[in-house]
GULUM-154284 format. One record per residue: residue in three letters; chain; z, x, y of N, C-alpha, C in turn. Coordinates in pm, 1 decimal. Each point is the difference from the previous one (the first is absolute). Last residue first. Example, Ala and Ser with C-alpha at 12.3 -4.5 7.8 and 13.67 -1.06 7.14 Angstrom:
+------+-------+----------+----------+----------+----------+----------+----------+----------+----------+----------+
! rest ! kette !     n.c3 !     n.c1 !     n.c2 !    ca.c3 !    ca.c1 !    ca.c2 !     c.c3 !     c.c1 !     c.c2 !
+------+-------+----------+----------+----------+----------+----------+----------+----------+----------+----------+
!  SER !     A !    708.0 !   1285.0 !   -225.0 !      6.0 !     82.0 !    119.0 !     73.0 !    -77.0 !    109.0 !
!  ALA !     A !     -7.0 !     29.0 !   -572.0 !      0.0 !    -89.0 !    119.0 !      0.0 !     90.0 !    120.0 !
+------+-------+----------+----------+----------+----------+----------+----------+----------+----------+----------+
***
This chain:
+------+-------+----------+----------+----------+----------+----------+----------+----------+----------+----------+
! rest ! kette !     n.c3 !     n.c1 !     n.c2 !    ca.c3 !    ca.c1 !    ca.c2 !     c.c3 !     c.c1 !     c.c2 !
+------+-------+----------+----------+----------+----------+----------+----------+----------+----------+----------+
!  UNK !     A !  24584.9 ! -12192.0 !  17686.2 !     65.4 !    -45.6 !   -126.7 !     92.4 !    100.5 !    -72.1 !
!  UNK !     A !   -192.0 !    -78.9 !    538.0 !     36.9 !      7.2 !    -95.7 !     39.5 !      5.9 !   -147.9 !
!  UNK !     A !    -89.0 !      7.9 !    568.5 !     17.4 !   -124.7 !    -85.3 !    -61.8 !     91.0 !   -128.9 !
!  UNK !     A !    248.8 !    147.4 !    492.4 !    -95.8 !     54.1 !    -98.0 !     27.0 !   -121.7 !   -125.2 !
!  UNK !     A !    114.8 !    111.4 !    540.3 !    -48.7 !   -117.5 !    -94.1 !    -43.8 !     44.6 !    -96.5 !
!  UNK !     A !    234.8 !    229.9 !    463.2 !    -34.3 !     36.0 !   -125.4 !    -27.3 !   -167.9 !   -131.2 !
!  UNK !     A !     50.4 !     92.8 !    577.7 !    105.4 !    -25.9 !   -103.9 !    -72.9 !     -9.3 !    -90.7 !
!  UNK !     A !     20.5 !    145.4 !    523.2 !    -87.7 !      9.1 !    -75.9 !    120.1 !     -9.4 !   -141.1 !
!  UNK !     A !     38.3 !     45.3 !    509.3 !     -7.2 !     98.6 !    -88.8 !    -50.6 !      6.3 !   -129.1 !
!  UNK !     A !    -99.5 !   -316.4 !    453.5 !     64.1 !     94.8 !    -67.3 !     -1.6 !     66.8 !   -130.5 !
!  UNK !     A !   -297.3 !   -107.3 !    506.4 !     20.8 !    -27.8 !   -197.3 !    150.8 !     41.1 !     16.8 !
!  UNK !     A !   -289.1 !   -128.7 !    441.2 !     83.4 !     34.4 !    -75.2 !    -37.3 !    -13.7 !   -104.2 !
!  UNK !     A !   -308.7 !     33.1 !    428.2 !     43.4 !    -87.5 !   -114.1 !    109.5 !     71.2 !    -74.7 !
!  UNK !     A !   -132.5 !    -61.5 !    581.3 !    -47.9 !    102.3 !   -129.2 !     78.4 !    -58.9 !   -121.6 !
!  UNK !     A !     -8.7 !   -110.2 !    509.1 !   -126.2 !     56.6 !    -28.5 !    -16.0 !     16.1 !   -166.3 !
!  UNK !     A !    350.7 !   -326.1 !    109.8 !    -31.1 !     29.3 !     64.1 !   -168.9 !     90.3 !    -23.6 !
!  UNK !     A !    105.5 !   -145.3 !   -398.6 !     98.1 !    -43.0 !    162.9 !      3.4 !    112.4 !     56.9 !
!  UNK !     A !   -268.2 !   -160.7 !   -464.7 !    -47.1 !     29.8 !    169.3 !    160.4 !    -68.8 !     49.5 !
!  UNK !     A !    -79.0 !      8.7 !   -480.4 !    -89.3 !     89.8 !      4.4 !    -48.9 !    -15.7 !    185.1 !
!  UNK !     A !    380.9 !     55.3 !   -384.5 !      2.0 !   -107.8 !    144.3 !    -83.9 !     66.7 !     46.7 !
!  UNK !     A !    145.8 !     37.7 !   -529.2 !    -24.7 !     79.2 !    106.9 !    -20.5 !   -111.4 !    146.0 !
!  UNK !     A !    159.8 !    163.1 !   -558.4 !     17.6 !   -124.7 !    130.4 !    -95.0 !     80.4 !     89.0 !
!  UNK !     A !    -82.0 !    134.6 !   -526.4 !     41.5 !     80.8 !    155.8 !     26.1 !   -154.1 !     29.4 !
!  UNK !     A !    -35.2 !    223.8 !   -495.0 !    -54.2 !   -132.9 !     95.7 !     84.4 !     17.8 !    115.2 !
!  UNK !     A !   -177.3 !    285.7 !   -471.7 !    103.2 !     21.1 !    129.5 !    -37.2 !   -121.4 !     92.7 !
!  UNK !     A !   -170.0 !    -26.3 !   -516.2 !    -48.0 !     45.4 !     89.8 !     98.5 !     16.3 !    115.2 !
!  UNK !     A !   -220.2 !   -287.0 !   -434.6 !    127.1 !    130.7 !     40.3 !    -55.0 !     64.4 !     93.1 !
!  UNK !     A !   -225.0 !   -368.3 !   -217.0 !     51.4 !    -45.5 !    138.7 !    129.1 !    102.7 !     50.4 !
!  UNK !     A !   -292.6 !    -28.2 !   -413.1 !    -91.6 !     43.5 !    131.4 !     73.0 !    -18.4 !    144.7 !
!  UNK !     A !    196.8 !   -125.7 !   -454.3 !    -24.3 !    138.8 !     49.6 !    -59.0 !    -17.1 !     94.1 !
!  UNK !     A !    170.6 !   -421.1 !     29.6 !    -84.5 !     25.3 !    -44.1 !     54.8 !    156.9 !    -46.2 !
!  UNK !     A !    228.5 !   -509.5 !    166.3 !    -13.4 !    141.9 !    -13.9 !    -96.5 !     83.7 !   -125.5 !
!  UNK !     A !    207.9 !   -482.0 !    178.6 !   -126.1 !     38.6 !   -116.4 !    -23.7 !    156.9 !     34.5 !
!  UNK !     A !    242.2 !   -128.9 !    409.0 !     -9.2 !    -88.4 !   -152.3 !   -149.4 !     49.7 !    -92.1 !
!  UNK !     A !    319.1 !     88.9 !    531.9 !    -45.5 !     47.9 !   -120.8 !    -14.7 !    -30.2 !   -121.3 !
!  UNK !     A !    118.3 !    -60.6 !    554.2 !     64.6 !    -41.9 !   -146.3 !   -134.3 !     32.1 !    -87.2 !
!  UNK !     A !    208.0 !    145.0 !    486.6 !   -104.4 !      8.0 !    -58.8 !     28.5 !    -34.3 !   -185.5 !
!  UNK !     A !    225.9 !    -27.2 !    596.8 !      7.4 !     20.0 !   -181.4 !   -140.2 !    -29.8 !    -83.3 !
!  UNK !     A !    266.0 !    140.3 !    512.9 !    -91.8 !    -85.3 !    -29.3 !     25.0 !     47.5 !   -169.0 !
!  UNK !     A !    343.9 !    -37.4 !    423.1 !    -52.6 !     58.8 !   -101.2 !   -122.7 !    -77.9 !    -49.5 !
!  UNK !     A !    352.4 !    -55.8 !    328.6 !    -59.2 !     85.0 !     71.7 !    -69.6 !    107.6 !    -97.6 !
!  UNK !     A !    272.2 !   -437.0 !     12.1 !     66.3 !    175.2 !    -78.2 !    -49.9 !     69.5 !     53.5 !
!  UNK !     A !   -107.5 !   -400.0 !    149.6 !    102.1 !    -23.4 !     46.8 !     78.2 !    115.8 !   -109.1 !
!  UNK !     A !   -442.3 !   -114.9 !    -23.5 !     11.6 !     41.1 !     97.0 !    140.0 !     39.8 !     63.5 !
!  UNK !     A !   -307.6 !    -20.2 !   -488.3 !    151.6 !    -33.9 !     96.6 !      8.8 !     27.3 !     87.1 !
!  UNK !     A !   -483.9 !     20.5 !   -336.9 !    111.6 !     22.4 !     80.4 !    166.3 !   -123.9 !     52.7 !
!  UNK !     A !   -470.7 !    185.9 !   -402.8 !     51.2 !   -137.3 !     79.3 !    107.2 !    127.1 !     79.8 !
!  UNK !     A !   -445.7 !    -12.2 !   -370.8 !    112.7 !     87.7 !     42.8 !     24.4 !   -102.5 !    115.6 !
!  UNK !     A !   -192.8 !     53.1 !   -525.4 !     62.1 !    -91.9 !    125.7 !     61.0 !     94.3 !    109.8 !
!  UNK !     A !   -361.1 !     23.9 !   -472.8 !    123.9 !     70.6 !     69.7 !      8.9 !    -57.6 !    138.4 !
!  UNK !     A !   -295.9 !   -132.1 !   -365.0 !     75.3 !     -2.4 !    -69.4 !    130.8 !     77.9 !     82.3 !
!  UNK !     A !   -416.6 !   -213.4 !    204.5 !     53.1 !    -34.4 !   -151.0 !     86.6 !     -0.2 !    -73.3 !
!  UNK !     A !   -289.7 !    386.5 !    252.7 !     19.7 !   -176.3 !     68.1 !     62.9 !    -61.3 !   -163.6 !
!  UNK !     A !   -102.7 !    477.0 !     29.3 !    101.9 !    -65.2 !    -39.2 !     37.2 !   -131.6 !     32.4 !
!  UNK !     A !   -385.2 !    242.5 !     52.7 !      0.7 !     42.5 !    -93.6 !    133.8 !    -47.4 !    -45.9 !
!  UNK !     A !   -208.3 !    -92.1 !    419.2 !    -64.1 !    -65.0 !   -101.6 !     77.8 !     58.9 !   -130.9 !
!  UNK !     A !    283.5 !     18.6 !    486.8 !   -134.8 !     63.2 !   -105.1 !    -60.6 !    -57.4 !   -151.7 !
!  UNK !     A !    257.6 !   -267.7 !    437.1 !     40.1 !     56.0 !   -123.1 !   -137.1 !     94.6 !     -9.8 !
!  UNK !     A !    299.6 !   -306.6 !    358.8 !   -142.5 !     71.6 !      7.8 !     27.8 !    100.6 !    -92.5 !
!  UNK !     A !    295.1 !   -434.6 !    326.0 !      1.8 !    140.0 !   -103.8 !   -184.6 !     -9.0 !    -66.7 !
!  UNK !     A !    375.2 !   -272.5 !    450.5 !   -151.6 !     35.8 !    -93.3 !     17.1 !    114.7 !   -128.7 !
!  UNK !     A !    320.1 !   -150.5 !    381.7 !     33.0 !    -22.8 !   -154.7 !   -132.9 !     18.0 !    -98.9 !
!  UNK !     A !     60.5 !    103.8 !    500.9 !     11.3 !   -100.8 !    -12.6 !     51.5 !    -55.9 !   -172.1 !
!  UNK !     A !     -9.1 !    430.4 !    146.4 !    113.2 !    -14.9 !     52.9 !    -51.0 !   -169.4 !    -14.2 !
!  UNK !     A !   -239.4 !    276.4 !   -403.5 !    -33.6 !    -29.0 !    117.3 !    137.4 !    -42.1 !     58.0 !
!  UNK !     A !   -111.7 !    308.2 !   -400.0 !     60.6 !   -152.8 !     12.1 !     21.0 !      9.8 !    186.0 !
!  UNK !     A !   -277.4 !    250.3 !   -478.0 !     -8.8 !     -8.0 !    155.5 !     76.4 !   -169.0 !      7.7 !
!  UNK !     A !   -121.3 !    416.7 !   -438.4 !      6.5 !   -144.1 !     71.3 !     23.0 !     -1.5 !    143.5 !
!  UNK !     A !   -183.7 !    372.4 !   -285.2 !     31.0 !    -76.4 !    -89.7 !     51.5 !   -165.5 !     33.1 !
!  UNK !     A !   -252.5 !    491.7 !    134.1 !     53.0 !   -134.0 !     47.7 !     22.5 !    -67.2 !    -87.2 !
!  UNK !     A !    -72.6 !    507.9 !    -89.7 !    -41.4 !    -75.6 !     31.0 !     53.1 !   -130.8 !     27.9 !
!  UNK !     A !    -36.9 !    597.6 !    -85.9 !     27.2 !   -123.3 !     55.6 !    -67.8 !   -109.6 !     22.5 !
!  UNK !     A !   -209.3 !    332.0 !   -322.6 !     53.5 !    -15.3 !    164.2 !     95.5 !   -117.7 !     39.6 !
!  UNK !     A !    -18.6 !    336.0 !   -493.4 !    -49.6 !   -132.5 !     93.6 !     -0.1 !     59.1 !    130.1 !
!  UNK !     A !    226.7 !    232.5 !   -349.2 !   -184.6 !     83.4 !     20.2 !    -80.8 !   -169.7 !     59.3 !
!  UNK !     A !    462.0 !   -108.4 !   -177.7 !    -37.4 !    105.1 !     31.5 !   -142.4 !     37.0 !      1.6 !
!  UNK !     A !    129.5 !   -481.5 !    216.8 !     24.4 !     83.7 !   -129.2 !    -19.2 !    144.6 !     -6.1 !
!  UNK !     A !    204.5 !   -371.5 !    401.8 !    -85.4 !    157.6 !    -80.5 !     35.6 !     14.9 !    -94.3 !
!  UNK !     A !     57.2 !   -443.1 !    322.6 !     44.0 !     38.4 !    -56.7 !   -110.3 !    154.5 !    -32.4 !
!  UNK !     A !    225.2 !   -424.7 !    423.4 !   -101.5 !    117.2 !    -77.3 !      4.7 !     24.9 !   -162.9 !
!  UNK !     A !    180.2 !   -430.6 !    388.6 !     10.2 !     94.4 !   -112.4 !   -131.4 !     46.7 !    -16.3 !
!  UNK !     A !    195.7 !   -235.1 !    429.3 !    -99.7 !     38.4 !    -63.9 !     92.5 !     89.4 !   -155.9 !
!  UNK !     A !     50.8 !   -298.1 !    514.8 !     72.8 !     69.6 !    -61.8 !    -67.1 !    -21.9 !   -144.4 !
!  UNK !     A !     -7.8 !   -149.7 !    567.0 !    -47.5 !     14.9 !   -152.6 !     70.0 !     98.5 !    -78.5 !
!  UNK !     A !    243.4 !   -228.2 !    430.4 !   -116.5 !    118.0 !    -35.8 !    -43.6 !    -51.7 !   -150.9 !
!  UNK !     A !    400.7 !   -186.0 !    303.6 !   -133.6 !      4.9 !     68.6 !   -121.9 !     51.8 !   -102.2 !
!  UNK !     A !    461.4 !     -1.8 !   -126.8 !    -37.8 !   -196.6 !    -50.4 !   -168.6 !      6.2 !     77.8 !
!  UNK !     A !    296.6 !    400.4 !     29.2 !    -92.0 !      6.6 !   -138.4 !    -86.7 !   -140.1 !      6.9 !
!  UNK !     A !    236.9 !    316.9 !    377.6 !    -22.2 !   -119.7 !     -9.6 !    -69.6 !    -60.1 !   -123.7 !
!  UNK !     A !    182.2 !    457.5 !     22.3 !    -79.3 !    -28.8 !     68.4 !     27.6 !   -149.8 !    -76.1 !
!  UNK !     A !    264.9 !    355.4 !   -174.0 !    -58.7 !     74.9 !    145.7 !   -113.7 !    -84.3 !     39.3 !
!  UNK !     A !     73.6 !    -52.0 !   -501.5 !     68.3 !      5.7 !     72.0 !    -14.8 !     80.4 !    125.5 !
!  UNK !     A !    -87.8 !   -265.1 !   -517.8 !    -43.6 !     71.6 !    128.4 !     83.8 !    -19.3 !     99.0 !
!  UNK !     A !    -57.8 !     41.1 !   -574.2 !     76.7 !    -76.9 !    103.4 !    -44.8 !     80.0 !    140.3 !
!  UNK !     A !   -229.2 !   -166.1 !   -511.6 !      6.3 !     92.6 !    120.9 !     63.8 !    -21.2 !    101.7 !
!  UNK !     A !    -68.7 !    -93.4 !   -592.1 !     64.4 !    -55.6 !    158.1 !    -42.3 !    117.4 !     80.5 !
!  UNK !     A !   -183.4 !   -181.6 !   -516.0 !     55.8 !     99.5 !    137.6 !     -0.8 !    -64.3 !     87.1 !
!  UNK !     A !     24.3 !   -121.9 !   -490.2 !    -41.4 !    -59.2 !    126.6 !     63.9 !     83.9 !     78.8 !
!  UNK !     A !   -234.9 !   -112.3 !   -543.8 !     83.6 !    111.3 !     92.3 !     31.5 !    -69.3 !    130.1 !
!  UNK !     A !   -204.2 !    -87.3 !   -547.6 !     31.9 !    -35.4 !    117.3 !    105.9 !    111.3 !    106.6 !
!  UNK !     A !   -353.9 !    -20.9 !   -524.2 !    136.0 !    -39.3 !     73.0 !    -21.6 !    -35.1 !    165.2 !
!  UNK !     A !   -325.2 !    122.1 !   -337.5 !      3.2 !   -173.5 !      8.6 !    146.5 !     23.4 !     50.3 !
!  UNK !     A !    -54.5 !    455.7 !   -149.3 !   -130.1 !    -78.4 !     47.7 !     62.4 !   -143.3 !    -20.2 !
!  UNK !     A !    364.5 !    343.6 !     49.6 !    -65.6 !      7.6 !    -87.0 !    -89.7 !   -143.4 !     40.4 !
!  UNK !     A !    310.9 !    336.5 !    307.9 !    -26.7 !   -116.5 !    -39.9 !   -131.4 !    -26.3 !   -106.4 !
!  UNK !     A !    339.5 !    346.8 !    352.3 !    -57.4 !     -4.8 !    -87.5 !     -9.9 !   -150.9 !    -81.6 !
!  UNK !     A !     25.4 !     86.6 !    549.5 !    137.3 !     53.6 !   -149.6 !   -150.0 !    -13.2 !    -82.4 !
!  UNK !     A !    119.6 !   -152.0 !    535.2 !    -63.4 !     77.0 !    -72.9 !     96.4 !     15.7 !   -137.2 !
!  UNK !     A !    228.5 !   -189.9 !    388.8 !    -69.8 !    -54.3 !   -102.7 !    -93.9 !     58.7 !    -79.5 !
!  UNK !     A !     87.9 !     94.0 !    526.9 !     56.6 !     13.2 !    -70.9 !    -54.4 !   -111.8 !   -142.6 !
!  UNK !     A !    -72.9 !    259.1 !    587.9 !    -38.6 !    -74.2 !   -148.6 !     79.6 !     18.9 !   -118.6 !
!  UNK !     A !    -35.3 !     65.5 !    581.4 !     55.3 !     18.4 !   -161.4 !    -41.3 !    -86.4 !    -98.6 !
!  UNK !     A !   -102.2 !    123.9 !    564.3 !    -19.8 !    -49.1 !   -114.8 !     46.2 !     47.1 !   -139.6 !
!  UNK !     A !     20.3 !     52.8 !    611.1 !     38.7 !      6.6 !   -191.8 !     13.5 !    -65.7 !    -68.7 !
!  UNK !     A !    -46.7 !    129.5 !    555.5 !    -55.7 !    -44.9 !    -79.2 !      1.5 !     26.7 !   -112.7 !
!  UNK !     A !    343.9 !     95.2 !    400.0 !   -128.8 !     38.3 !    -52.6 !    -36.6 !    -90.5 !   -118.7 !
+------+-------+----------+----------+----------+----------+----------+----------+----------+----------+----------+
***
């Protein structure tokens, strides 16, 4: 079956740095897209990046710039690097694989709260 974990979340004070990992597993990863979310509280979810099976990637305006996200095909993880960290940027940040087969995965979701 299909699973996603996330890990790296923590506490971090503004202009720092973070880098979550998401490790996947139960499906051909090197095929699919593979996406970060994130929620603030009393937010909606929202897209934060997109890394295409060709290597493309696709940022939200609000963090183009300053957060990377890249993959390994050969861990079967994608990573999301984190710089210049904001407050505005606390928030639970999901993996997710947003189409295999009919339907999209998340997982569980890892806590970012930036700080002083």
């Amino acid at each position: 079956q299909v699973q996603l974990v996330e890990s790296g979340g923590g506490l971090v004070q503004p202009g720092g740095s973070l880098r979550l990992s998401c490790l996947a597993s139960g499906f051909l990863f090197s095929n699919y897209a593979m996406r970060w979310y994130r929620q603030a509280p009393g937010k909606e979810r929202e897209l934060v990046a997109h890394s295409s099976p060709t290597g493309g990637t696709n940022y939200a305006s609000s963090i183009e710039g300053r957060f990377t996200i890249s993959r390994d095909n050969t861990k079967n993880t994608v990573y999301l690097q984190m710089n210049s960290l904001k407050p505005e940027d606390t928030a639970v940040y999901y993996c997710n694989a947003p189409l295999i087969g009919v339907r999209s995965y998340w997982g569980q979701g890892t806590q970012v709260t930036v700080s002083s």
